[in-house]
BAMARVO-768108 format. One line per field, with one value per residue (C-alpha): residue number from 1; x, y, z. Coordinates in steps of 0.02 Angstrom, whole numbers. Last residue first. Layout:
// BAMARVO-768108
num = (NUM, ...);
px = (X, ...);
py = (Y, ...);
pz = (Z, ...);
This chain:
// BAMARVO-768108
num = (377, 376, 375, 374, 373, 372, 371, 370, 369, 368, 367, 366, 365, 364, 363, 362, 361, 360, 359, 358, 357, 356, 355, 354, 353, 352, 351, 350, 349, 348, 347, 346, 345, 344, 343, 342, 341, 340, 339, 338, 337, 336, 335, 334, 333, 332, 331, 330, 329, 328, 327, 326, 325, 324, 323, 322, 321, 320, 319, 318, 317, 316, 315, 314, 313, 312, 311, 310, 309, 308, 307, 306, 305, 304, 303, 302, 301, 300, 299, 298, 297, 296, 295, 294, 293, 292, 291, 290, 289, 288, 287, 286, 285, 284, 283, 282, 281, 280, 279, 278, 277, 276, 275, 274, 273, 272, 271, 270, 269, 268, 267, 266, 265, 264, 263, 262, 261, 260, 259, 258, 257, 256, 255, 254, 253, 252, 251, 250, 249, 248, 247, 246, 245, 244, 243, 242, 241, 240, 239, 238, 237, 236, 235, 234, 233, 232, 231, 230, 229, 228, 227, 226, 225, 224, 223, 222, 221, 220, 219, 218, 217, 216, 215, 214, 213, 212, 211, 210, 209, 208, 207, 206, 205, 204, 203, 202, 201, 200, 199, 198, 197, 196, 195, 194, 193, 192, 191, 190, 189, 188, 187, 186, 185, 184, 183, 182, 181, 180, 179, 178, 177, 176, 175, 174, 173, 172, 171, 170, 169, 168, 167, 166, 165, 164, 163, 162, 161, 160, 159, 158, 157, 156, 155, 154, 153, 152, 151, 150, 149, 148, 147, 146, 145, 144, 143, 142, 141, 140, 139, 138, 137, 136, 135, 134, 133, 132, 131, 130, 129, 128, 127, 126, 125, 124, 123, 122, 121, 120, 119, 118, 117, 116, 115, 114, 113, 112, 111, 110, 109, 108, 107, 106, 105, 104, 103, 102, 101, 100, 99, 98, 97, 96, 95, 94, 93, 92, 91, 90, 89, 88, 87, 86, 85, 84, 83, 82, 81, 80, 79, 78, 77, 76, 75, 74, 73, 72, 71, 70, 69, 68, 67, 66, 65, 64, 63, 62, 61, 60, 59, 58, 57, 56, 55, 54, 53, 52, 51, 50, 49, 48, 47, 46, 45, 44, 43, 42, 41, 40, 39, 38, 37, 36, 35, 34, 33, 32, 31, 30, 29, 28, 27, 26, 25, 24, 23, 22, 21, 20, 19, 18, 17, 16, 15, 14, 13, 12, 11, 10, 9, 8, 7, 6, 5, 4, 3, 2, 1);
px = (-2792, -2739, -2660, -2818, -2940, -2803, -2821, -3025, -3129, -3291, -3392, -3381, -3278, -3148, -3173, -3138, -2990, -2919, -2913, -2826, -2703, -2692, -2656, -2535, -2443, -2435, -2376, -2231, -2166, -2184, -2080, -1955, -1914, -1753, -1642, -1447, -1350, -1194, -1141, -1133, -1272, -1388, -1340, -1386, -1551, -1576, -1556, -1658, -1808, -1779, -1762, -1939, -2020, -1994, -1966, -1989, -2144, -2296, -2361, -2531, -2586, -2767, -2884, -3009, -3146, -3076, -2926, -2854, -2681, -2631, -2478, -2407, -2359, -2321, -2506, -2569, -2722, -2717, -2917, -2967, -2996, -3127, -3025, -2994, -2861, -2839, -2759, -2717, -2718, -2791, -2746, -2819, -2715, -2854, -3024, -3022, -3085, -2903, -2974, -2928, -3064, -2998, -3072, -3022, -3132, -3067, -3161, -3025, -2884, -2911, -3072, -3028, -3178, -3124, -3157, -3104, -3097, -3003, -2979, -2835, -2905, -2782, -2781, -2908, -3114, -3162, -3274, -3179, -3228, -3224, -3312, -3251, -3255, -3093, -3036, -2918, -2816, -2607, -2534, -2512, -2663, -2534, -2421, -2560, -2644, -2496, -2435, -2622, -2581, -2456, -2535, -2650, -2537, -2485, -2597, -2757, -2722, -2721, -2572, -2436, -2416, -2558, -2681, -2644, -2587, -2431, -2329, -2366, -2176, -2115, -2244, -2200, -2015, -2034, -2157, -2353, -2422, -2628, -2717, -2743, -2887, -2842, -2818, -2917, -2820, -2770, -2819, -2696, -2701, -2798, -2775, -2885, -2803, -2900, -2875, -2984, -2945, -3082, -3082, -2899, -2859, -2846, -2819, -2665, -2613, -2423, -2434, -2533, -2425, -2251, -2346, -2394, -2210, -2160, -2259, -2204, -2029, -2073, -1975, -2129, -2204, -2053, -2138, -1996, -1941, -1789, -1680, -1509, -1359, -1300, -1443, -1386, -1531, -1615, -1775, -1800, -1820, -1922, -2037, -2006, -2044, -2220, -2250, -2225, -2330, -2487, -2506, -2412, -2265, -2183, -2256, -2159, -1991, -1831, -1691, -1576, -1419, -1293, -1255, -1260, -1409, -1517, -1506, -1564, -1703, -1757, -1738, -1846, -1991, -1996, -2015, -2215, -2205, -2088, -1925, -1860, -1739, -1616, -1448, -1317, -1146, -1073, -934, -1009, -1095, -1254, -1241, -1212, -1361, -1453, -1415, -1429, -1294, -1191, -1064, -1074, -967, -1025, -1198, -1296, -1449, -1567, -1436, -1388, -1559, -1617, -1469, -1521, -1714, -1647, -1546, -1703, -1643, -1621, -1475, -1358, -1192, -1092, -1219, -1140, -1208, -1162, -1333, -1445, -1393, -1349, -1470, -1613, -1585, -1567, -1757, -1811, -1717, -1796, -1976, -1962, -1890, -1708, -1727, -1602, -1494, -1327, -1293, -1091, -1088, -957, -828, -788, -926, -854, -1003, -1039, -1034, -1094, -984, -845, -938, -970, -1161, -1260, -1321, -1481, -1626, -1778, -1936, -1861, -1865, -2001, -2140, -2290, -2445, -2418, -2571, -2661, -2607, -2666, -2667);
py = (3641, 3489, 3506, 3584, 3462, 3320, 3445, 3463, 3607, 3628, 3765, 3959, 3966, 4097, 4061, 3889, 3942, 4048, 3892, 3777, 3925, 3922, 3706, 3737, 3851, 3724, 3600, 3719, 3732, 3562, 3542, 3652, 3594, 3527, 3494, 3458, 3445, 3509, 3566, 3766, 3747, 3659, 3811, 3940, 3878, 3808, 3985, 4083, 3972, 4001, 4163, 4196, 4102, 4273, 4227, 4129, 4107, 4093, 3943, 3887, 3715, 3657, 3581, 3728, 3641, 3505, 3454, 3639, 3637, 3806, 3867, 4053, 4197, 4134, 4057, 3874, 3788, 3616, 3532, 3373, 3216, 3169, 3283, 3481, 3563, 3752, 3892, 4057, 4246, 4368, 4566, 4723, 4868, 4958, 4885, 4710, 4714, 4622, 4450, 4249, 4128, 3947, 3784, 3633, 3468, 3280, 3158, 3025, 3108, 3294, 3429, 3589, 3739, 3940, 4088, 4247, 4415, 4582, 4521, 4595, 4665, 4850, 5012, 4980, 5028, 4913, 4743, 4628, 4471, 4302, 4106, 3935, 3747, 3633, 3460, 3331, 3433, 3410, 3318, 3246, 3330, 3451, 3488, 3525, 3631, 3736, 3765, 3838, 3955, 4028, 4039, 4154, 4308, 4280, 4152, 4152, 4385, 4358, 4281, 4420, 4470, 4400, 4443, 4639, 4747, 4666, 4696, 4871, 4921, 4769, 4758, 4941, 4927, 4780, 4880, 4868, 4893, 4844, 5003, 5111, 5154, 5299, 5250, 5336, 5442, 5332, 5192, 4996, 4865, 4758, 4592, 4422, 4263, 4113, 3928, 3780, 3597, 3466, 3263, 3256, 3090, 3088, 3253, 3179, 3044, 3091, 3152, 3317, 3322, 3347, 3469, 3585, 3578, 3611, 3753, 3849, 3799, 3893, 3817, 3730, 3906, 4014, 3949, 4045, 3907, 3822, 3749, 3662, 3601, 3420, 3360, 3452, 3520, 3463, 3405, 3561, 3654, 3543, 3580, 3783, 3761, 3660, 3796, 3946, 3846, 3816, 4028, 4158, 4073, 3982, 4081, 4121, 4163, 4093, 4055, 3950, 3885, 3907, 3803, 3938, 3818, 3822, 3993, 4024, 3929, 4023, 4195, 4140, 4055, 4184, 4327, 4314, 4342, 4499, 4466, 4398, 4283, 4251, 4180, 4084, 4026, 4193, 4207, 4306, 4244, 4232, 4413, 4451, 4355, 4472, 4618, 4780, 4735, 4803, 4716, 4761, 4880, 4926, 4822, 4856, 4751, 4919, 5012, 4927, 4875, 5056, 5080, 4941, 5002, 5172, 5099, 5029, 4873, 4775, 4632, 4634, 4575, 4525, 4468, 4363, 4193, 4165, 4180, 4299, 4473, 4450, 4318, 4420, 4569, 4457, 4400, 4597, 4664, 4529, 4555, 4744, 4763, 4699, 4583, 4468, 4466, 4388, 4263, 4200, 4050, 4071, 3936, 3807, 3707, 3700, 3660, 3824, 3814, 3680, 3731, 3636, 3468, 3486, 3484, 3351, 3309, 3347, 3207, 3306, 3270, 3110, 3139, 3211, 3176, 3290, 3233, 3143, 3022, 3063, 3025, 2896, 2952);
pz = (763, 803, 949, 1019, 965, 1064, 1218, 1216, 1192, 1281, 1197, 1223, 1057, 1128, 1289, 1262, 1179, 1311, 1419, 1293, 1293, 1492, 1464, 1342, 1440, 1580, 1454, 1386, 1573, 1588, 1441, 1461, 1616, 1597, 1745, 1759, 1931, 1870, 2046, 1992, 1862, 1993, 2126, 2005, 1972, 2153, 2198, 2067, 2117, 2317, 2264, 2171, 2313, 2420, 2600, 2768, 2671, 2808, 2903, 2936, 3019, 3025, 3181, 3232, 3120, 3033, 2941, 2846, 2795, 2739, 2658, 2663, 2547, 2376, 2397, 2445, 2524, 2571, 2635, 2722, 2717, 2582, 2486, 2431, 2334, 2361, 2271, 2314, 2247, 2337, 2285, 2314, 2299, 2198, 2181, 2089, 1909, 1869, 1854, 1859, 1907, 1890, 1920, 1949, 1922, 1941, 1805, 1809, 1716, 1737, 1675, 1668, 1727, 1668, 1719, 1650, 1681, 1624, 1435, 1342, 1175, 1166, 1246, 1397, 1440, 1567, 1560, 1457, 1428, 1496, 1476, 1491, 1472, 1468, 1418, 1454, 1570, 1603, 1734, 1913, 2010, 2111, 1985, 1829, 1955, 2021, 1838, 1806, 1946, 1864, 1701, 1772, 1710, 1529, 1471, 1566, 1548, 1348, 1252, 1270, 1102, 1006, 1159, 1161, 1295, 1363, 1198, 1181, 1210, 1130, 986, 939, 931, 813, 689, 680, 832, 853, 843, 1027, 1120, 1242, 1416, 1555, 1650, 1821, 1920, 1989, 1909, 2014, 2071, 2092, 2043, 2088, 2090, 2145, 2150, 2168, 2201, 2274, 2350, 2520, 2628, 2722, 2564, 2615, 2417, 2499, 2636, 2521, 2399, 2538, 2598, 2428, 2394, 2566, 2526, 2339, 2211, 2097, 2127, 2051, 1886, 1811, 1685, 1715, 1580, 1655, 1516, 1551, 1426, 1293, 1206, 1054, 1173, 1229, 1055, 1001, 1165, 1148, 941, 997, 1127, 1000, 866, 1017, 1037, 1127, 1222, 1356, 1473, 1572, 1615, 1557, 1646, 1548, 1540, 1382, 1234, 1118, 1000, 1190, 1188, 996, 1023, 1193, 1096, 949, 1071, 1182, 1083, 1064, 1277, 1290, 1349, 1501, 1458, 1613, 1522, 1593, 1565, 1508, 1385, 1245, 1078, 1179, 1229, 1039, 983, 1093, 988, 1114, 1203, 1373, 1455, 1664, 1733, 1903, 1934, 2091, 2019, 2011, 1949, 1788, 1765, 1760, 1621, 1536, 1520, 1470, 1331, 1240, 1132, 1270, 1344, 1507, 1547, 1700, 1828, 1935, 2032, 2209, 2250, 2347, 2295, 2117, 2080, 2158, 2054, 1892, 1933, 1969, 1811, 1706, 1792, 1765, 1596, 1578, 1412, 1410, 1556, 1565, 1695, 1770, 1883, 2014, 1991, 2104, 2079, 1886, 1781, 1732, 1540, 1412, 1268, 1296, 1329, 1139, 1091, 1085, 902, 834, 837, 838, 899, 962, 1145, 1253, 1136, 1065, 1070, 1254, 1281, 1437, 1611, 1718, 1894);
């Protein structure tokens, strides 16, 4: 599949000097990789969590500006004595090899800069960031970084065995070339008091604990949430979108301008549809979240809990996750930095985020909206 003219390149952005070998930490196989958390909310704690019980990795230091939250992460992770900060820069200053950055989205692009200039690994969740600048700083950002040191995103899904095994048949040619991919997220968030209509925050503090509530901070639910399924798409057809068409709103009552529902049609190299449909109108506890690509030859259907190869009527295979996809992606994280087995996916990661923002767009101007109109903006 031909894939469309990069508008911003993986080398040359900037041309910044590697660092010092001494700085680029971990690379001892013999020596347990040491992580410091940045930003222990729920998904931080949770990712750090994993590391601590499922790799070899330790978790000596964590990173937040609310004491509580690092106190919860503290015990959630089983930690004794860890280093405590509420500066991040300090944390980077300190002797760990890794960082997890799981801040709020509109931070991303500041703390992931600032990583890359310590010399240290990365975790970083996604998305990349908020708007088009915040993925343009991640990419330069990317390509100033020593190329020994490893930058996952947490697309867990690229990590998944479930994912991969799915991926594996689907290049074998088994389905034949993919003419239609579609994705869906469908969750709820749960009932309660209604929420009282709030004004956008103003300080710091404010954007961090409101930070999921409004589109400039988090990026809208395409961005922040469906974005995960967005990576899928780009992996599985080969690249990023030419163009995309959509429409969403909001249908319930909420604090802030987040919309509830979306859906949204990309259009790939060669004319190839997928579509997305991403809400949180589902009743409570309901949740069904998949993707499927379909050919001449059959059908592949994926999720974080099983894959599904479907070839004709009572002919398809279905297996479950032997377990969550978020450790198999914390474990060849920690396992690359302990062998020196470098990876930077920064980019991708950035591109996939793209893509959900070229999404939210469309909605935005309910016309088709291309990638090259969107770099350009």
């Amino acid at each position: 599949m031909q894939h469309p003219k990069q508008d911003v390149t993986r080398r040359g952005v900037v041309q910044n000097a590697l660092l010092p070998l001494a700085a680029v930490r971990g690379s001892a196989a013999n020596s347990a990789v040491t992580v410091g958390l940045i930003g222990a909310g729920e998904r931080g704690s949770f990712v750090a969590e994993l590391m601590a019980k499922h790799t070899p990795a330790r978790v000596v230091a964590l990173c937040d500006i609310f004491e509580e939250k690092a106190a919860a992460a503290k015990k959630r992770i089983g930690l004794e004595n860890p280093r405590l900060y509420s500066d991040f820069r300090q944390l980077l200053a300190s002797g760990v090899d890794a960082v997890i950055i799981a801040t709020p989205v509109f931070l991303h692009a500041e703390h992931f800069e600032a990583a890359v200039k310590s010399g240290k690994h990365i975790y970083i969740e996604k998305p990349a960031a908020v708007d088009v600048e915040g993925c343009r700083r991640i990419m330069k950002a990317a390509d100033s970084a020593d190329r020994r040191l490893n930058i996952t995103f947490g697309f867990q899904r690229r990590y998944g065995q479930v994912y991969r095994k799915a991926k594996a048949v689907a290049e074998s040619g088994a389905i034949g070339a993919i003419h239609l991919a579609h994705a869906h997220f469908i969750k709820s968030v749960g009932v309660g008091k209604m929420p009282q209509k709030l004004p956008p925050p103003v300080t710091e503090k404010e954007k961090i604990v409101h930070w999921g509530e409004f589109r400039e901070l988090s990026g809208d639910l395409i961005v922040e949430n469906n974005v995960h399924l967005i990576d899928v798409l780009n992996w599985f057809l080969g690249g990023r979108p030419v163009s995309a068409l959509g429409a969403g709103g909001s249908k319930t009552p909420k604090r802030g301008d987040m919309r509830d529902h979306n859906f949204v049609a990309f259009e790939y190299p060669d004319g190839v549809q997928a579509q997305l449909s991403g809400t949180t109108l589902a009743p409570p506890a309901y949740r069904d979240v998949t993707e499927q690509f379909f050919g001449p030859k059959g059908m592949i259907e994926t999720s974080e809990n099983h894959w599904r190869h479907f070839r004709m009527r009572e002919q398809e295979t279905v297996e479950k996750s032997p377990r969550n996809i978020s450790i198999d992606a914390v474990a060849e994280f920690v396992s690359r930095v302990a062998e020196g087995r470098p990876e930077n996916t920064a980019i991708r990661g950035a591109e996939s985020t793209l893509t959900a923002i070229l999404g939210r767009i469309a909605m935005d101007l309910r016309r088709e909206v291309t990638w090259e109109e969107m770099m350009k903006a």
